[in-house]
Backbone as CSV, one residue per row, in Angstrom:
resi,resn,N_x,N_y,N_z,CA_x,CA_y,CA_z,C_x,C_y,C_z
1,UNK,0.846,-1.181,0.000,0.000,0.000,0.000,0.891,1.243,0.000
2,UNK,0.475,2.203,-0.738,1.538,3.046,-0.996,0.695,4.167,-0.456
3,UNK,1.412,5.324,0.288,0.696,6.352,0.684,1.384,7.209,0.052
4,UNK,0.396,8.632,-0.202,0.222,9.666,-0.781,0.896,10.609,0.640
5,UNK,2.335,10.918,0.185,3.008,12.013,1.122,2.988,13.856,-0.016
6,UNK,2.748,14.567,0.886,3.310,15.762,0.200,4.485,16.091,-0.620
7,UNK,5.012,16.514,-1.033,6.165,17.150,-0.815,7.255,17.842,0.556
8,UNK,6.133,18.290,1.342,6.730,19.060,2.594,6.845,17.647,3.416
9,UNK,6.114,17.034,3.330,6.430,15.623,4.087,7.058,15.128,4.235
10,UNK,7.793,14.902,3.122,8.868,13.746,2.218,10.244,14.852,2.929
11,UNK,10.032,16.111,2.493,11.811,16.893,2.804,11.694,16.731,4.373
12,UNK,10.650,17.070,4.980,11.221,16.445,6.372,11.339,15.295,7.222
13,UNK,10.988,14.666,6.023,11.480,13.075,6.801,12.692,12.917,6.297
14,UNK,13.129,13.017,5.061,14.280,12.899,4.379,15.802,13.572,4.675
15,UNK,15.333,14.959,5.218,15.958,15.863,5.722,15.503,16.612,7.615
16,UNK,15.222,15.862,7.849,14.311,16.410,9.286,15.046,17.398,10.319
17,UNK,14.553,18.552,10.929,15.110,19.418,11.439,15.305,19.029,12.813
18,UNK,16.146,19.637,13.291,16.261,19.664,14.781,16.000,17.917,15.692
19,UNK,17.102,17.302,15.035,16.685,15.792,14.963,18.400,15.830,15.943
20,UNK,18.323,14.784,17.157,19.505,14.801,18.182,19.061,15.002,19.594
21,UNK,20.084,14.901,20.343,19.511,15.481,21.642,19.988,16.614,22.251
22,UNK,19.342,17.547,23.218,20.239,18.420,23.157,21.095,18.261,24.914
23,UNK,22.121,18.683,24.721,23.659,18.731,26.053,23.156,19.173,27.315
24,UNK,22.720,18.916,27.883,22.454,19.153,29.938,21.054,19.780,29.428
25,UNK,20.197,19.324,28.708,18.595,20.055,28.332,18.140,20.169,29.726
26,UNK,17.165,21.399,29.857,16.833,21.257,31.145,15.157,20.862,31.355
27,UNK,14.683,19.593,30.298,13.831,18.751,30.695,13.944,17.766,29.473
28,UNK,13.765,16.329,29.285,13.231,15.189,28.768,12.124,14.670,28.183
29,UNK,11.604,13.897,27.507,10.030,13.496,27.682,9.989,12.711,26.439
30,UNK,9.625,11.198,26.829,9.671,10.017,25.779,7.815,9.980,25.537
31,UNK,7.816,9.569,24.686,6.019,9.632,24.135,6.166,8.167,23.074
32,UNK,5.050,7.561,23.028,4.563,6.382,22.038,3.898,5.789,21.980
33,UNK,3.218,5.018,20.940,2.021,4.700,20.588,2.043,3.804,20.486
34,UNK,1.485,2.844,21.231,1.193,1.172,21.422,0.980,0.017,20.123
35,UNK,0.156,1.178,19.616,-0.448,0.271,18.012,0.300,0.540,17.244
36,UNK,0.823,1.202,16.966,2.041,1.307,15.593,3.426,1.028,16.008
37,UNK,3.655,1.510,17.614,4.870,1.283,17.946,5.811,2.548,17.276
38,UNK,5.467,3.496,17.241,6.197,4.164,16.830,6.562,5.298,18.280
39,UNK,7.679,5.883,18.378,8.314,6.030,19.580,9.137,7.748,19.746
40,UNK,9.075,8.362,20.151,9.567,9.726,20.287,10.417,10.244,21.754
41,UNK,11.293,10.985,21.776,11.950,11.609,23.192,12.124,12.925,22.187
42,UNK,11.932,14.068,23.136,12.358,15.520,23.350,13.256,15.524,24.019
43,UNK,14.018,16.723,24.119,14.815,17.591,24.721,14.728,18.940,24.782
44,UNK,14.300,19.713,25.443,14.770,21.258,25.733,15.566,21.688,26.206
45,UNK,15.377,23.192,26.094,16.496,24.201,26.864,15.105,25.572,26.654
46,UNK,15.217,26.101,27.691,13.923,27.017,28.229,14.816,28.255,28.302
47,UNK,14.450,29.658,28.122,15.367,30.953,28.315,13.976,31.986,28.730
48,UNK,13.914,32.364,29.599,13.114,33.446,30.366,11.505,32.913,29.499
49,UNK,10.967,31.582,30.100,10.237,31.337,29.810,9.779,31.020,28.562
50,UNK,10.114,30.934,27.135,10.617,30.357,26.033,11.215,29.255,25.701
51,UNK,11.006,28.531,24.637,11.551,27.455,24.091,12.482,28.250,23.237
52,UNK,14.121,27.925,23.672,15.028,28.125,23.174,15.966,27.454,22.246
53,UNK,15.600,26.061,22.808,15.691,24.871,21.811,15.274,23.845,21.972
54,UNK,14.638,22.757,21.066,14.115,21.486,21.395,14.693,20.677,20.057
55,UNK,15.221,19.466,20.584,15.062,18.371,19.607,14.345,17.063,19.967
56,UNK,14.672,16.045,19.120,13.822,14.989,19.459,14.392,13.556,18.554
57,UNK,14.242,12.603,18.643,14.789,11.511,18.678,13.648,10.342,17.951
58,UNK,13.775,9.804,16.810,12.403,9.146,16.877,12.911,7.527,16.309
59,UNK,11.944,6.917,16.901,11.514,5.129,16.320,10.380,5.354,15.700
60,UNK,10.603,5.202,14.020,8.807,5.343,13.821,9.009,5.574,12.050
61,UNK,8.058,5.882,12.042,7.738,5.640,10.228,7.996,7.249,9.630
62,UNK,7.932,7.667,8.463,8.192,8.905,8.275,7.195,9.911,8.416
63,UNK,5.912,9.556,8.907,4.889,10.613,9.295,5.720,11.059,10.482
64,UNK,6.189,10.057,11.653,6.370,10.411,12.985,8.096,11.359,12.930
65,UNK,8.438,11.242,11.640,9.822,12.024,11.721,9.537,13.366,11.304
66,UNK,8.746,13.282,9.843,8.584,14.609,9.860,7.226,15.158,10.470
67,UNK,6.407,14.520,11.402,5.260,15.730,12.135,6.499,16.629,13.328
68,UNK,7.887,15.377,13.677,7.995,15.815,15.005,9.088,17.271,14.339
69,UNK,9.926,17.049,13.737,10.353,18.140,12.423,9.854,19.111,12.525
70,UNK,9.129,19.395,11.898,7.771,20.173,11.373,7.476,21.081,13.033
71,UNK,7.142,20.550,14.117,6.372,20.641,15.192,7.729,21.576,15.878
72,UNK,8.632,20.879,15.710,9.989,21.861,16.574,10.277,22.795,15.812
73,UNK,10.082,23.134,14.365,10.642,24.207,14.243,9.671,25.409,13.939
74,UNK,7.989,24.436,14.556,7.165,25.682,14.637,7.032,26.021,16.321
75,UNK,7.631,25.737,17.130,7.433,25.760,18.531,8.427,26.647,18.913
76,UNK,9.601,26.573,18.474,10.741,27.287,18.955,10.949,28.687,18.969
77,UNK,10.767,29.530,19.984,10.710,30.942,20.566,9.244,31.438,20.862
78,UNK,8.780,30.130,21.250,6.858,30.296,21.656,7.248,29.792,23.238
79,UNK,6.593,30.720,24.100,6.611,30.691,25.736,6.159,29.150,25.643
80,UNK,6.484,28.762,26.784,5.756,27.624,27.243,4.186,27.624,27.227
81,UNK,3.256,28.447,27.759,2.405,28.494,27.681,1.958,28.411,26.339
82,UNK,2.570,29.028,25.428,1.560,29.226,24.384,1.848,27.613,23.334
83,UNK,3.049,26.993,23.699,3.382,25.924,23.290,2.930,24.690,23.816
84,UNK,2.165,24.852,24.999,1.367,24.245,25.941,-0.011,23.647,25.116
85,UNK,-0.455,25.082,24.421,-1.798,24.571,23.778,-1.740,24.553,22.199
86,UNK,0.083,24.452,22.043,-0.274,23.921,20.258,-1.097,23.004,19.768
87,UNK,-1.801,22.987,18.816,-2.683,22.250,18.408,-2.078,21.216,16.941
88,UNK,-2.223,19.762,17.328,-1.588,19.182,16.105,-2.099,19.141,14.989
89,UNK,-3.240,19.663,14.701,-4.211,20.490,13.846,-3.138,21.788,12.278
90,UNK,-2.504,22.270,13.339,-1.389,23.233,12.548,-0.112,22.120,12.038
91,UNK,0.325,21.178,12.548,1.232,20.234,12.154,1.362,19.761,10.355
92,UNK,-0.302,19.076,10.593,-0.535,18.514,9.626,-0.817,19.810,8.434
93,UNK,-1.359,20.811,8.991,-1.498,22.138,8.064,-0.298,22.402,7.309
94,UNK,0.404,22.804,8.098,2.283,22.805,7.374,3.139,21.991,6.633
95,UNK,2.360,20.780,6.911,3.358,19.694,5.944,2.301,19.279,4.426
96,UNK,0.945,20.208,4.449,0.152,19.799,3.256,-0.771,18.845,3.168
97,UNK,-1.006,18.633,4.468,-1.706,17.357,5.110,-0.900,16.073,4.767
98,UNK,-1.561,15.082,5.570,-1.108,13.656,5.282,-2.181,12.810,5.601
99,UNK,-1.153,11.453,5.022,-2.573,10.350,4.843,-3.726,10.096,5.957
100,UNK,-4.465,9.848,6.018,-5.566,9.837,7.261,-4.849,8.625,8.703
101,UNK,-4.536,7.664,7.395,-3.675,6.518,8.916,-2.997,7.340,9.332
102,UNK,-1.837,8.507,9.206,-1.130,8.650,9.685,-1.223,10.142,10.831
103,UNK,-2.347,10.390,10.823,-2.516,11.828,11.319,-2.312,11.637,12.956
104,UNK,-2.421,10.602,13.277,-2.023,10.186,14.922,-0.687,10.461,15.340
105,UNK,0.341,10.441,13.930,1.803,10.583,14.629,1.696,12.369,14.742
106,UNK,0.894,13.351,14.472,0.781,14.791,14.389,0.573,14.969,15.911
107,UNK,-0.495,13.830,16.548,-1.399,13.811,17.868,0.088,13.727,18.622
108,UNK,0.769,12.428,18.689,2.152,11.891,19.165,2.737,13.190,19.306
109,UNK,3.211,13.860,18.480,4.287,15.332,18.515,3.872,15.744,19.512
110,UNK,2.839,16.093,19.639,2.228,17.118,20.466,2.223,16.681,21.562
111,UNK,1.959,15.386,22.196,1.838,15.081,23.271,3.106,14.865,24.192
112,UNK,4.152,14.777,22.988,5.639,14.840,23.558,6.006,16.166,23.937
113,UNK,5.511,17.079,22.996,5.940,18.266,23.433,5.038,18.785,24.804
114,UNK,3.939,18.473,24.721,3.297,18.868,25.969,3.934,17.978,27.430
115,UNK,4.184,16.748,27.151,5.184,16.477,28.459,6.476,16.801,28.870
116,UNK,7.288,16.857,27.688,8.801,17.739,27.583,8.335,19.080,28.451
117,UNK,7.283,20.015,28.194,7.222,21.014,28.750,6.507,20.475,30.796
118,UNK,5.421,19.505,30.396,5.054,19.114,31.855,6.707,19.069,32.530
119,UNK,7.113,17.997,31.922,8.612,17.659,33.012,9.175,18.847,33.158
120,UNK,9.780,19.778,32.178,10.361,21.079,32.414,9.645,21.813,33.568
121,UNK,8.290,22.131,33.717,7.675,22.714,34.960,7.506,21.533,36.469
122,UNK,7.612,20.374,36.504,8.443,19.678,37.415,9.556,20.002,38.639
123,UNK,10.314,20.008,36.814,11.779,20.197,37.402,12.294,21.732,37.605
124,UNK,11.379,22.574,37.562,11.610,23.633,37.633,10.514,24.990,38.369
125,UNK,10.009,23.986,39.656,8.575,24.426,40.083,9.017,26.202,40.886
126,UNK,10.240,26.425,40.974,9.895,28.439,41.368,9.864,28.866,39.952
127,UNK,10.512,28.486,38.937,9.874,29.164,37.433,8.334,29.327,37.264
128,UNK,7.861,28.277,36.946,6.767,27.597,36.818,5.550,28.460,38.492
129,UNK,5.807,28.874,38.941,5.050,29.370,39.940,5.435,30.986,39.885
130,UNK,6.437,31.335,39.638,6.638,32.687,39.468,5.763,33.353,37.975
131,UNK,5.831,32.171,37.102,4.950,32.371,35.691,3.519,32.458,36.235
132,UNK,3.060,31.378,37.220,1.463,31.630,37.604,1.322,32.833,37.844
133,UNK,2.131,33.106,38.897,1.892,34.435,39.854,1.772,35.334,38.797
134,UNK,2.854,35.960,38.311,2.640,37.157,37.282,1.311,37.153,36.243
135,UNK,1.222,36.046,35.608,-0.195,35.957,34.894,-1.558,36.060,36.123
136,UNK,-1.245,35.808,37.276,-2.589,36.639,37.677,-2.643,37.700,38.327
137,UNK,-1.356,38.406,38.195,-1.183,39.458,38.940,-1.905,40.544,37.493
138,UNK,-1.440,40.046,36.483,-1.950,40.894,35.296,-3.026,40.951,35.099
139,UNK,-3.750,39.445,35.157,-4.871,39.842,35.009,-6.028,40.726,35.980
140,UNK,-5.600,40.669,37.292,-6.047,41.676,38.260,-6.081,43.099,37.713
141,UNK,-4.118,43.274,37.384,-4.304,44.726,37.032,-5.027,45.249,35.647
142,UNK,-5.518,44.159,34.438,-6.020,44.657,33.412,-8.156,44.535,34.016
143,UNK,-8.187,43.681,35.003,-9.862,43.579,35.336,-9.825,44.362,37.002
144,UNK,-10.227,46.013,36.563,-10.778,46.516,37.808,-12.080,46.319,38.756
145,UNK,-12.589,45.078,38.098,-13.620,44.285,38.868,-13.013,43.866,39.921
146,UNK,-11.983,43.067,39.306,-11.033,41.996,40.588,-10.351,42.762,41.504
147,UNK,-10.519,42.489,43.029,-10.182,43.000,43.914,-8.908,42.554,43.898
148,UNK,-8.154,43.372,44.672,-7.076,43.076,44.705,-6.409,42.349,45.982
């Protein structure tokens, strides 16, 4: 059975970005999918709340090389938060879509990246609490409803 890849598909499986691990990252996060067996790890490095760099490592077919491709080099210099609620929706958008079996390894990316970032706030809980604090300190000062 032969599947119908893009073009954008094919160069990042063929050529895939930000593929390695990265040196003293300051969080981890392995992700995989039971039924296909196909297998993923992240790595970061975080800079004043930002993804400064991420790579990733994969066992898996070429959807799962290039969604995770594709996914790091649209994530990189997006806060945690906002990389928190990427949607693997935009994944598959960027690579021109792909075959319907394969739209689960788009789901996979994402869920690696959302634990790479869980473990990073873990291992890094006065960041990660100093980020709460300020986001509701703002929102106080932008809603003069909210008491202070």
């Amino acid at each position: 059975m032969a599947l119908n890849y893009s073009k954008k598909t094919m160069k990042h499986f063929l050529h895939p970005k930000n593929i390695g691990e990265i040196k003293n990252p300051d969080a981890t996060a392995e992700v995989g999918n039971m039924v296909c067996g196909d297998q993923l790890s992240f790595s970061i490095k975080v800079k004043d709340g930002k993804i400064k760099d991420i790579k990733f490592l994969s066992f898996g077919c070429a959807s799962n090389i290039a969604t995770a491709s594709v996914m790091t080099e649209m994530v990189k210099g997006m806060s945690l938060e906002e990389a928190q609620k990427f949607d693997w929706n935009e994944i598959v958008r960027k690579l021109d879509g792909l075959p319907q079996q394969k739209v689960h390894c788009s789901v996979l990316a994402v869920e690696g990246l959302r634990e790479v970032i869980s473990s990073y706030n873990k291992n890094h809980p006065e960041i990660f609490a100093k980020t709460k604090a300020k986001k509701s300190k703002t929102k106080k000062d932008i809603n003069p409803k909210v008491k202070k």
